[in-house]
C-alpha positions as CSV (number, residue, x, y, z in Angstrom):
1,X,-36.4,29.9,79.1
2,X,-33.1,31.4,80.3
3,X,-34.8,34.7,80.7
4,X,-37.6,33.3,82.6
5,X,-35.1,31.6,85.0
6,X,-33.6,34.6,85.5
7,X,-36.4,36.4,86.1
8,X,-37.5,34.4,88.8
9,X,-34.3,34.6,90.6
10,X,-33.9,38.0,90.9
11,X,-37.9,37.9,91.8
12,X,-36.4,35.2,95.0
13,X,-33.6,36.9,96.2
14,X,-35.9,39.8,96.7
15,X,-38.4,37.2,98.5
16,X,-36.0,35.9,100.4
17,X,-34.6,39.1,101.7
18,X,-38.4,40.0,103.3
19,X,-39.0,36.1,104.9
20,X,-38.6,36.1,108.2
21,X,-36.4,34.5,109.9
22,X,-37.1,31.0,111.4
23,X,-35.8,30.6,114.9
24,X,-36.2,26.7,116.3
25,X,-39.2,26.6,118.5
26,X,-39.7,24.8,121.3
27,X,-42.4,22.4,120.5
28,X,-43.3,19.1,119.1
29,X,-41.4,17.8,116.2
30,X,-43.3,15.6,114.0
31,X,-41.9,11.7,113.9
32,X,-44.9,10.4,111.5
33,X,-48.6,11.8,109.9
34,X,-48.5,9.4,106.9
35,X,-49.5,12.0,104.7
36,X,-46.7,11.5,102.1
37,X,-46.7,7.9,101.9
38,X,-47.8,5.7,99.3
39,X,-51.2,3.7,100.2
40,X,-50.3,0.2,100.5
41,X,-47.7,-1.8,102.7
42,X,-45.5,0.7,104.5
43,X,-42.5,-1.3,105.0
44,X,-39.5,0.7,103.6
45,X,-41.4,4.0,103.3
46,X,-40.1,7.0,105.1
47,X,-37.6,4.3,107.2
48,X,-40.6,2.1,108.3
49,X,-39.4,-1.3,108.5
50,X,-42.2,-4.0,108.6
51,X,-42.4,-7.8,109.3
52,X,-45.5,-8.2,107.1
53,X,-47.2,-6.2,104.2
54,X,-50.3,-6.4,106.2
55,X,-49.1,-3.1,108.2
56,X,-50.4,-0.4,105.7
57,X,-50.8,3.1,104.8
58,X,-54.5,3.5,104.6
59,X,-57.4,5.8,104.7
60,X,-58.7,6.8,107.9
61,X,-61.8,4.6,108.9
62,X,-64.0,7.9,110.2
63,X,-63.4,9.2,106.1
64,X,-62.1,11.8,104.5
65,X,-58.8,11.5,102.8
66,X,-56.4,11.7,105.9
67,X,-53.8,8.9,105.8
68,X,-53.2,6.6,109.0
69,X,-51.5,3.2,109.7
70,X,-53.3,0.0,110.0
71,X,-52.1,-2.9,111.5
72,X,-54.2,-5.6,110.5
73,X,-52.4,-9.3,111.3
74,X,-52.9,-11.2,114.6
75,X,-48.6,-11.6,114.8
76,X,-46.3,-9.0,113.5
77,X,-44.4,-6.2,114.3
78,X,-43.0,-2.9,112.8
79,X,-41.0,0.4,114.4
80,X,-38.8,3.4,112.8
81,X,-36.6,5.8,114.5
82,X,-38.0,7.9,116.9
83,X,-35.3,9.6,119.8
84,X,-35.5,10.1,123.1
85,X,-31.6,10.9,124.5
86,X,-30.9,9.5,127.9
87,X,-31.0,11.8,131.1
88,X,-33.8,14.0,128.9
89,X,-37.6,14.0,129.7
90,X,-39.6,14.4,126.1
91,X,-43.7,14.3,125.5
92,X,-44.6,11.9,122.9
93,X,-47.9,12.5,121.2
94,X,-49.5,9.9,119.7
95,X,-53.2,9.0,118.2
96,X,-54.8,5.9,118.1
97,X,-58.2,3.9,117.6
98,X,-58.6,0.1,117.5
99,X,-61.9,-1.4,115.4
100,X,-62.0,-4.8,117.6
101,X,-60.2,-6.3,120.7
102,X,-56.7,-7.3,119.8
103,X,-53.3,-8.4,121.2
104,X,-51.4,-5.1,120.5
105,X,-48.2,-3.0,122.1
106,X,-47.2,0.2,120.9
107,X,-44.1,2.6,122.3
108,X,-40.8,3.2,122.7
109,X,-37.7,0.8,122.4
110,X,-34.1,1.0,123.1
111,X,-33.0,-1.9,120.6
112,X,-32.6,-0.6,116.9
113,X,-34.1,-3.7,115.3
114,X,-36.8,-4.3,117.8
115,X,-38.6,-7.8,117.1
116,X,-40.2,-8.9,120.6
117,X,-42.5,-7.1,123.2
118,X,-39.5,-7.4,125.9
119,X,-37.5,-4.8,123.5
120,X,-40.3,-2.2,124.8
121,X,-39.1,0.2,127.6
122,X,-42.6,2.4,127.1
123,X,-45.2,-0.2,126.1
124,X,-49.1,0.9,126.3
125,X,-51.4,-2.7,124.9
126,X,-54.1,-3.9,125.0
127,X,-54.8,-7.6,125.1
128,X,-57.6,-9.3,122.8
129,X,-59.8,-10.4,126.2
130,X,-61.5,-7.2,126.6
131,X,-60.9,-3.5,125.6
132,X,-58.9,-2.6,128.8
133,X,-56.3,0.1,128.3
134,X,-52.8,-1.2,130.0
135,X,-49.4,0.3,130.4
136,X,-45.9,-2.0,131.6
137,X,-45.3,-1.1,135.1
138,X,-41.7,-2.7,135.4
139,X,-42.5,-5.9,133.5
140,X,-46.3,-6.2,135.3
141,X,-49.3,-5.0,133.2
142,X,-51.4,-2.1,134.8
143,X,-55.0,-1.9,133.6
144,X,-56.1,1.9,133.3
145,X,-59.3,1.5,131.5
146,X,-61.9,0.6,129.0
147,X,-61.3,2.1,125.7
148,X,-63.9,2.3,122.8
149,X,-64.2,0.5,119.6
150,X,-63.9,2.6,116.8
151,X,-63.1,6.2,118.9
152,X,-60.2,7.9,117.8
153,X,-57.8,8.5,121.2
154,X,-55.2,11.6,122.1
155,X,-52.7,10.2,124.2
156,X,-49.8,12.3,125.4
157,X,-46.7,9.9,126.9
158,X,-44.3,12.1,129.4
159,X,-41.3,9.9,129.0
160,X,-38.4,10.6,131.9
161,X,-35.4,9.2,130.5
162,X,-34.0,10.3,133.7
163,X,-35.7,8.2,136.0
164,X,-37.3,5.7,133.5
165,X,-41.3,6.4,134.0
166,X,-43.8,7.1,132.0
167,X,-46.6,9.3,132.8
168,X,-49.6,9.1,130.8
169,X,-52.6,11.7,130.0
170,X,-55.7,10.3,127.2
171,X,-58.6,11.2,126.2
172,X,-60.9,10.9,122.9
173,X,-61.8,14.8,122.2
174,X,-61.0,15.2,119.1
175,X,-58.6,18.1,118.9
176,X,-58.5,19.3,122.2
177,X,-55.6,19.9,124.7
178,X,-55.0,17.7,127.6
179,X,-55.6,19.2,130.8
180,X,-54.7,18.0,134.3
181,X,-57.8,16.2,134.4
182,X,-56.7,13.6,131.9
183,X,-53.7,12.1,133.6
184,X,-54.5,8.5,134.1
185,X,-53.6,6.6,137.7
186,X,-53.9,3.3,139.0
187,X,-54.8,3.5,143.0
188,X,-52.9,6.9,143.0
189,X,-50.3,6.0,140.8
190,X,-49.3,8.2,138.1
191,X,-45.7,7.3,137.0
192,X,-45.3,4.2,135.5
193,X,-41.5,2.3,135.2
194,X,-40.2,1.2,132.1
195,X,-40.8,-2.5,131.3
196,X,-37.0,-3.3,132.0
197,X,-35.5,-0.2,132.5
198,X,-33.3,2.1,129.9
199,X,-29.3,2.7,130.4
200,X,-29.3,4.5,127.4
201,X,-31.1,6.2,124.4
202,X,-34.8,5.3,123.4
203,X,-34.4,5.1,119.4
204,X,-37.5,3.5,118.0
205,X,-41.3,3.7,117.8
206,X,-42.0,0.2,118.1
207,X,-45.5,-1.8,117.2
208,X,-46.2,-5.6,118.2
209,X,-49.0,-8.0,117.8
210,X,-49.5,-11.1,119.5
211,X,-52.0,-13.8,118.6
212,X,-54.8,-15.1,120.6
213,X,-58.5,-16.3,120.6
214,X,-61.2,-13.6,119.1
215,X,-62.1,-10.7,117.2
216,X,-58.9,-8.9,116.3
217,X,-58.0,-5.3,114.9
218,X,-57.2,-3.4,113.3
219,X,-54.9,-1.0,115.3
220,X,-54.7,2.2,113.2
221,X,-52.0,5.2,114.5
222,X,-52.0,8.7,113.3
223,X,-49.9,11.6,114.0
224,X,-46.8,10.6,115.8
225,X,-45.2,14.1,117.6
226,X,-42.0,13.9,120.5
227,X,-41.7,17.5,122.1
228,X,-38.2,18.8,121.8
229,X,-37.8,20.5,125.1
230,X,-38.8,19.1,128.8
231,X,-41.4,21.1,128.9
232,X,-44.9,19.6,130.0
233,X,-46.2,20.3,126.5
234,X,-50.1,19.0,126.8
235,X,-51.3,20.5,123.8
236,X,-52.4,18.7,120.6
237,X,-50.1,18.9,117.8
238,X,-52.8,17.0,115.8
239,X,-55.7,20.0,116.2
240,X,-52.8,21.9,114.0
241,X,-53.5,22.2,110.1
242,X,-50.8,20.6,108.0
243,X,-48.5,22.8,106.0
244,X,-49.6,22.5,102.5
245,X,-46.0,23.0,101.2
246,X,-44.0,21.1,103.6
247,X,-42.4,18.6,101.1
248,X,-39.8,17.2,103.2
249,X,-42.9,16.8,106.3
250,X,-40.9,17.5,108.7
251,X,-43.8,20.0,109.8
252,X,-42.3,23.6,108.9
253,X,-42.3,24.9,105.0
254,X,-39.1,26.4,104.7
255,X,-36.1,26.9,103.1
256,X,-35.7,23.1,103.2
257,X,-39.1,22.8,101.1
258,X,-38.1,25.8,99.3
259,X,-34.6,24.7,98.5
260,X,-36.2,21.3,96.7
261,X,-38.5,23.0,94.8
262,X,-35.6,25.2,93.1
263,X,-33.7,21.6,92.1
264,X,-36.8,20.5,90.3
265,X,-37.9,24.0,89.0
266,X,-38.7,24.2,85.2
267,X,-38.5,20.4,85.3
268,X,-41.7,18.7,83.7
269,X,-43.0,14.6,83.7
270,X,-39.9,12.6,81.8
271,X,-37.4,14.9,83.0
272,X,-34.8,13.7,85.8
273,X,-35.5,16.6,87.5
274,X,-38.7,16.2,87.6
275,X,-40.4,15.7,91.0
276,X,-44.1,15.3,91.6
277,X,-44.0,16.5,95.7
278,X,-43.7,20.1,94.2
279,X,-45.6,20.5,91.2
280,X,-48.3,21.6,93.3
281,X,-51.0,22.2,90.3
282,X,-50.0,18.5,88.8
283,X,-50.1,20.2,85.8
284,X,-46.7,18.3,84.6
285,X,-44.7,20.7,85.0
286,X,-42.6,23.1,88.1
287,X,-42.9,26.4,87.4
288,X,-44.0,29.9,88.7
289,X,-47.3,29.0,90.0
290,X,-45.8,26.2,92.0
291,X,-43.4,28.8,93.4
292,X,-45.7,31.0,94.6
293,X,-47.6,28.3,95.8
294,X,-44.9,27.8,98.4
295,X,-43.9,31.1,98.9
296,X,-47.7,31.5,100.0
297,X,-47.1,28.8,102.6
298,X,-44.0,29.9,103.4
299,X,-43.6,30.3,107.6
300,X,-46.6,27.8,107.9
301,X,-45.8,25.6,111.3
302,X,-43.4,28.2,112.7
């Protein structure tokens, strides 16, 4: 075994040595895709905190084995952290689909421990009276149109932390970019005030549901992205495939990934070691083919 180990060392230093180098791009950084949570309630998962277990990690409703949140119950809410730094302008990315009229907010938040919809600062709902689009102009709701039933939506969110608007850009092709086309206005209005108006950092991705009269839900959300420069980024982080290899998910497989798969290598199922995220084959045990596995991937998302 010591050999072996050994062997595969020297075999990684000279891997190592030929990688490229990763510079930090300028381009969305992903916040949330569910795709390493556990199917069930998500409260506690991957710093999700939840008022109810009916918030869940489930499969997405057009099938397949892609993993969204669903928010199921007529009253609760949910959020985790998600940064936008004052005086900065970020794109937020964001997918969505509702299967029945509800009374639903989701955004961004400058309180940590969010719990009402007056802790939004970028709130887009929808109310259970008809399937109208809305976004918080200032503490007024403005309607920007009828949405779909069932229709998976893109919706990029240009959040100025400078000047506290929002500008807003949706549509339901799946995959595509956003172009210029797609920026949503009321009467000529295309830059929306926060509901009461930021003096500081945005710092969660907040979810409320109100109750009311009617059909309701589910809201489901998928593939949560914030830009990382002020760029006008309208392209869809979503149409990207996910890195196979990318254990931490922070969307990258690097030396991050690579670096966890080295503390559980030669580790198999009873061992403390052991972990489950890298033994790629689930064949019980990390070992070389899980390594090259990664190695394969390695770069993916740069």
């Amino acid at each position: 075994m010591i050999r072996t180990l050994l062997k595969v060392c020297a075999a990684l230093c000279l891997v190592l040595l030929c990688l490229p180098f990763q510079a930090a791009r300028a381009d969305f950084v992903l916040v949330e895709n569910f795709e390493g949570l556990v199917l069930g309630p998500i409260d506690e998962q991957n710093q999700w905190n939840a008022a109810h277990d009916t918030s869940v990690v489930t499969l997405d409703p057009s099938g397949g084995t892609n993993r969204v949140l669903a928010v199921t119950t007529d009253s609760t809410h949910l959020y985790r952290p998600a940064t936008i730094l004052n005086d900065t302008i970020r794109m937020m990315f964001v997918r969505f689909r509702f299967g029945g009229q509800q009374n639903y907010s989701f955004g961004l938040s400058d309180n940590m421990h969010p719990d009402q919809f007056g802790h939004f600062e970028v709130e887009l709902s929808m109310t259970n009276a008809s399937n109208e689009l809305r976004i918080n102009d200032d503490g007024q709701y403005e309607e920007l149109g009828m949405l779909v039933p069932g229709t998976w939506y893109n919706v990029w969110l240009l959040v100025n932390n400078v000047t506290d608007q929002t500008q807003i850009y949706l549509h339901d092709r799946p995959g595509d970019d956003a172009t210029a086309a797609d920026l949503l206005e009321v009467e000529g209005q295309t830059a929306f005030a926060f509901r009461d108006g930021s003096a500081g950092d945005l710092v969660t991705f907040f979810i409320k549901t109100g109750g009311g009269s009617g059909p309701s839900g589910p809201l489901y959300l998928d593939d949560i992205y914030i830009e990382d420069t002020d760029g006008l980024n309208l392209y869809n982080p979503a149409a990207e495939p996910a890195c196979a290899a990318d254990v931490n998910q922070d969307g990258y497989t690097d030396l991050a990934d690579l670096a966890i798969l080295l503390s559980a290598y030669g580790s198999s199922i009873g061992d403390p070691a052991y972990n489950p995220q890298v033994d790629f084959d689930a064949d019980g045990t990390v070992g070389l083919a899980d390594l090259s596995f990664l190695l394969a991937d390695y770069g993916c998302g740069t």
